[in-house]
Backbone as CSV, one residue per row, in Angstrom:
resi,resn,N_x,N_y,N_z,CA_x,CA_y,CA_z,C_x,C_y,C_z
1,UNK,55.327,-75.273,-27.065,54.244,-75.469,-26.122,54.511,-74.598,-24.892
2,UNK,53.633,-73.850,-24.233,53.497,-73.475,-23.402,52.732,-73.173,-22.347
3,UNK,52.574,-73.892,-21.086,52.140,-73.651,-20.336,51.911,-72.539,-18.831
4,UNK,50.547,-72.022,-18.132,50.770,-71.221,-17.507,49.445,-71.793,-16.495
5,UNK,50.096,-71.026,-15.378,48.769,-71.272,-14.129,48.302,-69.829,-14.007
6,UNK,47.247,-69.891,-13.470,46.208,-68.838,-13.846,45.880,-69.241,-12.349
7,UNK,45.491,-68.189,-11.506,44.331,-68.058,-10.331,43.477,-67.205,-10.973
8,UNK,42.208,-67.931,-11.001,41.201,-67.644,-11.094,40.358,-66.123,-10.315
9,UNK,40.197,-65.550,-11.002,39.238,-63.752,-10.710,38.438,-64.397,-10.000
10,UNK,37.432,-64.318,-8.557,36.593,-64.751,-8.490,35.334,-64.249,-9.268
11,UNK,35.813,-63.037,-9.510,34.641,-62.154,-10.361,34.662,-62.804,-12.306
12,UNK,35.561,-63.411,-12.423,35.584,-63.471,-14.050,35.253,-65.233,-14.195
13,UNK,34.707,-66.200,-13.374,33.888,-67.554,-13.381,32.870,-67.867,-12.690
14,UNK,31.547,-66.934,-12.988,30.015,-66.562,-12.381,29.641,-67.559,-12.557
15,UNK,29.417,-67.876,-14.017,28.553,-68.777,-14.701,28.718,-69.606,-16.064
16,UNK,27.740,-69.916,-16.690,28.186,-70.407,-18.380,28.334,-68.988,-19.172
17,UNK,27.628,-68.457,-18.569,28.008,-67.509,-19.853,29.460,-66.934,-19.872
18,UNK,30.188,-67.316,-18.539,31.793,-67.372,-19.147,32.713,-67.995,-19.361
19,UNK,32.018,-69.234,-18.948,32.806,-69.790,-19.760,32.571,-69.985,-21.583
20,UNK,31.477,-69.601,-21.327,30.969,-69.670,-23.005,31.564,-68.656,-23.627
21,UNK,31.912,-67.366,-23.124,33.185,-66.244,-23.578,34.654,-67.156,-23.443
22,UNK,34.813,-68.160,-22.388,36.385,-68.342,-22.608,36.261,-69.336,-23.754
23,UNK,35.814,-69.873,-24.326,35.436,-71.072,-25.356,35.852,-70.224,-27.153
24,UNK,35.405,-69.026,-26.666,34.716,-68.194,-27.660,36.293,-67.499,-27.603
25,UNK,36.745,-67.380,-27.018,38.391,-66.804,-27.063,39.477,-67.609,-27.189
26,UNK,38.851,-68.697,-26.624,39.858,-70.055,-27.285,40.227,-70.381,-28.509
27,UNK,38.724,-70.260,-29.320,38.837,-70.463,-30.856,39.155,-69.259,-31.614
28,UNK,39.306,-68.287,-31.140,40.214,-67.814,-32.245,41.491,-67.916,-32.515
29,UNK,41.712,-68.573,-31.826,43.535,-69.027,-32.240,43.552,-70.426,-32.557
30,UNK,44.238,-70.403,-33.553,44.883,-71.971,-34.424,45.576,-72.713,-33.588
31,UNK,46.350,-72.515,-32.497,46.640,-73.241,-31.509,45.726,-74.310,-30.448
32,UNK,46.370,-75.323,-30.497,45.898,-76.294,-29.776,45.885,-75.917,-28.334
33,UNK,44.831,-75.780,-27.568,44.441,-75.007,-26.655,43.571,-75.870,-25.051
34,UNK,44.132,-76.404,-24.305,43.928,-77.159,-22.797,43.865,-76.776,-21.706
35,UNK,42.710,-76.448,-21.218,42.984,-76.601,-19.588,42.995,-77.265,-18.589
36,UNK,43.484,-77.353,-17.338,43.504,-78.520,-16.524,43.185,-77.972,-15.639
37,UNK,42.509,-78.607,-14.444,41.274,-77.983,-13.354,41.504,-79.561,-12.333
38,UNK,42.167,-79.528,-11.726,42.617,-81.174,-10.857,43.116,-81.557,-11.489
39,UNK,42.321,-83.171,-11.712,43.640,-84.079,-12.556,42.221,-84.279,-13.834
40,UNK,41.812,-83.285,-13.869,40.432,-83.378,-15.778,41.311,-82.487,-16.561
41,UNK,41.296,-82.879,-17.515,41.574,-82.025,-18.355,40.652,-81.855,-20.118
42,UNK,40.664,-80.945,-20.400,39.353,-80.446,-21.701,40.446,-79.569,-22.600
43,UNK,39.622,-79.709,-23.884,40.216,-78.819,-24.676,39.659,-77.550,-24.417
44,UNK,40.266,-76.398,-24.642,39.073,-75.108,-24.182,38.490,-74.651,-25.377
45,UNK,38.672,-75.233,-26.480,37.340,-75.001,-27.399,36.466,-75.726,-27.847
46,UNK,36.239,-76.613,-26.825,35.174,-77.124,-26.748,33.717,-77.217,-25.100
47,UNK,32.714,-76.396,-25.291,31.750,-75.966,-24.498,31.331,-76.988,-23.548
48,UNK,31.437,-78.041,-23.885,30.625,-79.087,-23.274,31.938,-79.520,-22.138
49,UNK,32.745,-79.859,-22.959,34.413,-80.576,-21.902,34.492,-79.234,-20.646
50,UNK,34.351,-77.619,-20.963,34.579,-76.905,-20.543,33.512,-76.504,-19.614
51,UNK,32.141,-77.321,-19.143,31.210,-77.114,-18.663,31.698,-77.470,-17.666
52,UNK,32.274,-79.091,-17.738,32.287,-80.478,-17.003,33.164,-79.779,-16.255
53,UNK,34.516,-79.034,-16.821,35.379,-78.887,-15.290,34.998,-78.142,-13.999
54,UNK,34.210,-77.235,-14.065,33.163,-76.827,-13.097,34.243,-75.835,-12.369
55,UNK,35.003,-75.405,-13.207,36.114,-74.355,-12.645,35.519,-73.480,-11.400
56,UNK,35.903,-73.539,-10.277,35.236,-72.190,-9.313,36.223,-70.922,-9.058
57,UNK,35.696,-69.735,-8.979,36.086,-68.924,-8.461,37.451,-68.639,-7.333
58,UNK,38.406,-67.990,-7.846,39.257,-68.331,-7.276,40.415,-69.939,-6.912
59,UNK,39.541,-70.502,-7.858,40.493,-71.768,-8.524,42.028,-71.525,-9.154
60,UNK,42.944,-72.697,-9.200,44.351,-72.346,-9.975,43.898,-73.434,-10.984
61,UNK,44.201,-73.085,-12.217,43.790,-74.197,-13.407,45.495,-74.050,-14.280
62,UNK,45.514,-75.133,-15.189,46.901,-75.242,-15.508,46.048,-74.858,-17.135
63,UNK,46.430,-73.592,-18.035,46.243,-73.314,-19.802,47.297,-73.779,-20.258
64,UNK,47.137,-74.814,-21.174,48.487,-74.678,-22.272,47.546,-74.834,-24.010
65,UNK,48.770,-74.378,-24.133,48.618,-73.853,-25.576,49.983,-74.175,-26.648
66,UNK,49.665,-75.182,-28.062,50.661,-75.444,-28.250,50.505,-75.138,-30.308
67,UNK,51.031,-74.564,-30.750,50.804,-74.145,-31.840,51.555,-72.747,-32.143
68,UNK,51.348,-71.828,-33.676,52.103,-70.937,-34.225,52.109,-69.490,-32.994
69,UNK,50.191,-69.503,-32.287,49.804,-68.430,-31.822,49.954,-68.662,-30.419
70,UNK,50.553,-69.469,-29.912,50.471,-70.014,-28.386,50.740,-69.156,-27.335
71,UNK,51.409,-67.976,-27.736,51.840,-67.117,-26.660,50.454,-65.839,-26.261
72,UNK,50.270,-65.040,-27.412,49.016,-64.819,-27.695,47.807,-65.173,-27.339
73,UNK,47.335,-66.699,-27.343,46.549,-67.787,-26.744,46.419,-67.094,-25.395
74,UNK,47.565,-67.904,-24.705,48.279,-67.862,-23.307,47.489,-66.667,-22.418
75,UNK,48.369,-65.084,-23.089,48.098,-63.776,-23.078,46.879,-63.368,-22.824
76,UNK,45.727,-63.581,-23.914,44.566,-63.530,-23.998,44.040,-64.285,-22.495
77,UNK,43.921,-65.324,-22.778,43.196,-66.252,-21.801,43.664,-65.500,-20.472
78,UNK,44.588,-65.242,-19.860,45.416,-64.574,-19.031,44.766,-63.926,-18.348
79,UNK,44.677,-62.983,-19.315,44.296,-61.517,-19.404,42.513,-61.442,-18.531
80,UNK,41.872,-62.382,-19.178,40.312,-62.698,-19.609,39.968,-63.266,-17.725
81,UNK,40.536,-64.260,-17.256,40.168,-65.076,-16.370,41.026,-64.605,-15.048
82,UNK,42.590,-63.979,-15.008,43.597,-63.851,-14.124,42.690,-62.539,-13.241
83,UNK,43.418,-62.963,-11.979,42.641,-62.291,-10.516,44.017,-61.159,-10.786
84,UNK,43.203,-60.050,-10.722,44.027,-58.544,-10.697,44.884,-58.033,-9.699
């Protein structure tokens, strides 16, 4: 299992439509896949849990990822949402 904190891009959490890309990058990995946003926490492949956290811009959210691809997971998501 591994977990990572992420500050949030303010430029990469506009709207649904990205989180509907981070949902969409979640599921491609077989790993069991969570984010935490306060004290909520959602699976991130699921759209609806991932609506509710209402992540903002420039937020710190806690990803973990626990499975074969978890680092990868991690990486990706990272990559996708992390302020440059």
């Amino acid at each position: 299992m591994i977990t990572k904190n992420i500050t949030v891009d303010p430029a990469s959490v506009a709207d649904a439509s990205t989180t509907a890309m981070l949902v969409q990058i979640a599921s491609q990995f077989d790993s069991s896949i969570h984010v935490k946003y306060g004290e909520r926490q959602f699976n991130a492949k699921s759209i609806m849990g991932m609506m509710t956290l209402g992540i903002t811009p420039g937020a710190e959210i806690a990803v973990t990822a626990d499975g074969s691809d978890e680092q990868g997971a991690i990486d990706r998501i990272s990559d996708f949402l992390s302020a440059k």
